[in-house]
C-alpha positions as CSV (number, residue, x, y, z in Angstrom):
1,X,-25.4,-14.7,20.1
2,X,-26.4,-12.8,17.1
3,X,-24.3,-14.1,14.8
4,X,-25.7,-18.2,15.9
5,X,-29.2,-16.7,15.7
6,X,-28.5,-15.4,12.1
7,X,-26.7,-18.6,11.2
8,X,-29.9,-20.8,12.3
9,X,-32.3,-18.4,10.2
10,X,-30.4,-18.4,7.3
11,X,-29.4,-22.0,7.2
12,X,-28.0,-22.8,4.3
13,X,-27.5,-26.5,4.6
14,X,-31.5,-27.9,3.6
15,X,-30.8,-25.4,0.4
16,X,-27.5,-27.3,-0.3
17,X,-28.9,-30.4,0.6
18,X,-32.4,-29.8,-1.4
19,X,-29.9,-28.7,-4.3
20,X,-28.1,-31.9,-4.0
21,X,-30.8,-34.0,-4.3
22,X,-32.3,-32.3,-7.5
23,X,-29.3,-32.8,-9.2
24,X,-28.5,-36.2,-8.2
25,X,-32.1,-36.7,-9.2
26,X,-31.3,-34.9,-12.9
27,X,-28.1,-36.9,-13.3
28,X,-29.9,-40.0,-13.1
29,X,-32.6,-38.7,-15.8
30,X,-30.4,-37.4,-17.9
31,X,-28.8,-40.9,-17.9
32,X,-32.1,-42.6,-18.8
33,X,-33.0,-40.7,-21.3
34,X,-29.2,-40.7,-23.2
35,X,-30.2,-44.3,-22.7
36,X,-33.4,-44.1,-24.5
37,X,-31.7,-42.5,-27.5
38,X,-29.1,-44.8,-27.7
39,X,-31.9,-47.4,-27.9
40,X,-33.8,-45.7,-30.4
41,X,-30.2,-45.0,-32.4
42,X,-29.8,-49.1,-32.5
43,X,-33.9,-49.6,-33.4
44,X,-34.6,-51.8,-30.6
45,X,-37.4,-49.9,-29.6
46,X,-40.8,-49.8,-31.4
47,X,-42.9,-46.6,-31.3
48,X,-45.4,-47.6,-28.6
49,X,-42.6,-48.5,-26.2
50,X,-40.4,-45.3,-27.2
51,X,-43.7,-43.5,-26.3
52,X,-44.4,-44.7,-22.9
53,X,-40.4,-44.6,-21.9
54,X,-40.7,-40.9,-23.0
55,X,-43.8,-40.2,-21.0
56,X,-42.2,-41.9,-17.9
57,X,-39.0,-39.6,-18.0
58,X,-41.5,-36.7,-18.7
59,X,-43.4,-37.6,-15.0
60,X,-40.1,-37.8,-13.9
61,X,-39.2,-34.8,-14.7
62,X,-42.3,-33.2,-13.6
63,X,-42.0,-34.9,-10.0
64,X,-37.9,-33.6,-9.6
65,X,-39.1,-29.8,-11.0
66,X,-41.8,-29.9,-8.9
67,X,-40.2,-30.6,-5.7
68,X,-36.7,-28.8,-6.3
69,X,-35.1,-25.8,-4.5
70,X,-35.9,-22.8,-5.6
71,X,-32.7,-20.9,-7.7
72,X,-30.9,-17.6,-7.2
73,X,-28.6,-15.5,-9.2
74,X,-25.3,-17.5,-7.5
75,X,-26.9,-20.8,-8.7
76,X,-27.6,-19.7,-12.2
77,X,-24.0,-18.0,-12.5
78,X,-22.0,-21.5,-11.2
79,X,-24.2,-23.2,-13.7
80,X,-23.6,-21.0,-16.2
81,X,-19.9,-20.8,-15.7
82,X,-20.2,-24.7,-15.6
83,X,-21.5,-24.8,-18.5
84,X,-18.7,-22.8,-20.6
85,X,-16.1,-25.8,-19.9
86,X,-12.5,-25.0,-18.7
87,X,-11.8,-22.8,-21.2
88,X,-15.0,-20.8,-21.4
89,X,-15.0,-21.7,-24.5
90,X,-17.7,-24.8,-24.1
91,X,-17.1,-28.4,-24.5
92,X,-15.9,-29.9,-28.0
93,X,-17.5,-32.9,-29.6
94,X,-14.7,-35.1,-28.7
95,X,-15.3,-34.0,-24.6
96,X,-19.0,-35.2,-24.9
97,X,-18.4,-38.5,-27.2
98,X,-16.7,-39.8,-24.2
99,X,-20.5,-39.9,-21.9
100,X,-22.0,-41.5,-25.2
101,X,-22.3,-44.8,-26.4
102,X,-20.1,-45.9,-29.5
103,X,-23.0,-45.7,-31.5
104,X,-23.8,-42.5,-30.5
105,X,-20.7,-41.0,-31.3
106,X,-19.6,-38.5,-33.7
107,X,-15.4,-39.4,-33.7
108,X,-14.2,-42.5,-33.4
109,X,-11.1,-43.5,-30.7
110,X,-7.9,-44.7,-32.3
111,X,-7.7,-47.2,-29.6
């Protein structure tokens, strides 16, 4: 009985779920704004519409940050070991050219 009433106190599933959501949330902003560069990289963008694209990712921003689960220590050490690669060692330029668009890329594929 104790250990049901201490499971339902300390649920951890809306955390994980909350969690979840942010980041799928993130993803999707971090997508639209490696889009926006890529944009700006290939000048199809003028200034006023570069402007307003930015200040709608900004409000998005705001709105995930705003409504996001708090983090602990355990959260900031899985990102953090994330973050270091396999290796620990990071990711190399040739790992992240492979999320970019060719014209954002900084080596060229052989294929």
């Amino acid at each position: 009985m104790a250990a049901c009433s201490g499971y339902v106190a300390f649920d951890p599933q809306p955390r994980i779920y909350g969690h979840r959501a942010s980041a799928a949330r993130l993803w999707l902003l971090c997508e639209n704004y490696r889009a926006l560069l890529a944009e700006v990289h290939d000048e199809l963008l003028d200034l006023a519409a570069l402007k307003e694209r930015r200040a709608e990712l900004l409000r998005d921003a705001s709105a995930v940050l705003e409504h996001t689960s708090p983090d602990d220590r355990y959260s900031y050490e899985i990102a953090r070991k994330a973050l270091k690669g396999l290796g620990g060692a990071g990711y190399s330029d040739a790992d992240l050219d492979r999320y970019l668009p060719s014209s954002l890329r900084k080596q060229t594929s052989a294929a």
